[in-house]
C-alpha angles and dihedrals in degrees: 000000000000117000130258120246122178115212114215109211107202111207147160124219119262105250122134115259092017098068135053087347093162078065090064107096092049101042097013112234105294084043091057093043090052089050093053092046086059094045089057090046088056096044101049092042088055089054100047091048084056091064098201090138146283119004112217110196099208100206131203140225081011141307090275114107121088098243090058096056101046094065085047088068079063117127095245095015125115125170132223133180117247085210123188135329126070115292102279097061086042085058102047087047098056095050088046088057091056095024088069091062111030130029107241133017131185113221113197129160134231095244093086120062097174085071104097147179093270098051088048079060092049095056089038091063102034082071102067079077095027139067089207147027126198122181096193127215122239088245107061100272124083138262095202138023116184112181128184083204147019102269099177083178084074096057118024120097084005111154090232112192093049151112090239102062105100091031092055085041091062095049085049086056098044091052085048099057093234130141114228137180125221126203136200111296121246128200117253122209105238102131143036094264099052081062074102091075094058134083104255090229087063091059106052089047083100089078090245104313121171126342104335118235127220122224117194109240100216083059099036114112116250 
């Protein structure tokens, strides 16, 4: 029997000027909020269609907004709170809570829509030889992070936001002794520019918030 691994899906709630707010000059801020809502959609629908196991939608500021829980009505779905600190300790939080009850979990966000189902697949199962998974971003950070067991040292005093994330990461599991597996990088949606990397249609569900932003068709995702 194939084992279970739980996928974390790290998310903010859709509210303008709380999420995706680099976005703003391009989408305007309900603009930008639409468009995350339909990044966590994606992603989650993404998590839930690779069937590992169960999807944990790891909510901030709380579990409060509609469209949360909604998707906590969900079958598979279960929802849990980030709480405080910076991300790091909200990271390492959240994989204590499933590590404690499976042996292995993938953690992705909601900022990169070429991650699938079937990628998801592929991360699941590098870590049946591996201690850990990483799916980098084509900035420097990652798009996936899939752990056998809490390991704080990747992720405290960490310079988040940066070009030296994964790179800082390596070095972290190096230090730590531990084997990990890197797939191929993706592109996340953080600035205006990355806007390439979406479906049009995701962008103009803000009802014409803000400035709208072209996407060329022929380098849009599908």
């Amino acid at each position: 029997m194939k084992t279970s691994c739980p996928v974390i899906v790290m998310a903010k709630a859709p509210v303008a000027g709380f999420a995706k707010t680099r976005l703003i000059p391009a989408l305007g801020a309900q603009g930008a909020a639409a468009l995350a809502e339909c990044l966590m959609e994606h992603a989650i629908g993404q998590a839930l269609d690779a069937r590992l196991g169960p999807v944990v939608l790891c909510c901030a500021p709380d579990m409060n907004h509609p469209a949360l829980a909604r998707h906590a009505a969900w079958p598979g779905m279960t929802l849990s709170a980030q709480g405080e600190g910076d991300l790091g300790a909200r990271m390492v939080r959240a994989f204590d809570r499933v590590l404690a009850r499976t042996g292995r979990a993938l953690m992705i966000g909601t900022d990169a829509p070429a991650l699938d189902a079937a990628m998801l697949g592929r991360a699941a199962a590098a870590l049946d030889d591996a201690d850990a998974v990483f799916i980098p971003a084509i900035d420097g950070g990652y798009a996936l992070i899939g752990l056998r067991r809490a390991t704080p040292t990747l992720f405290s005093g960490m310079a988040w936001s940066t070009a030296r994330v994964m790179a800082d990461t390596r070095e972290r599991l190096a230090a730590a002794g531990l084997r990990h597996v890197e797939l191929p990088p993706v592109a996340d949606i953080d600035e205006p520019v990355d806007l390439i990397h979406v479906p049009p249609e995701w962008c103009s569900r803000g009802h014409g918030a803000g400035r709208s932003h072209q996407v060329s068709p022929q380098r849009a995702m599908t």
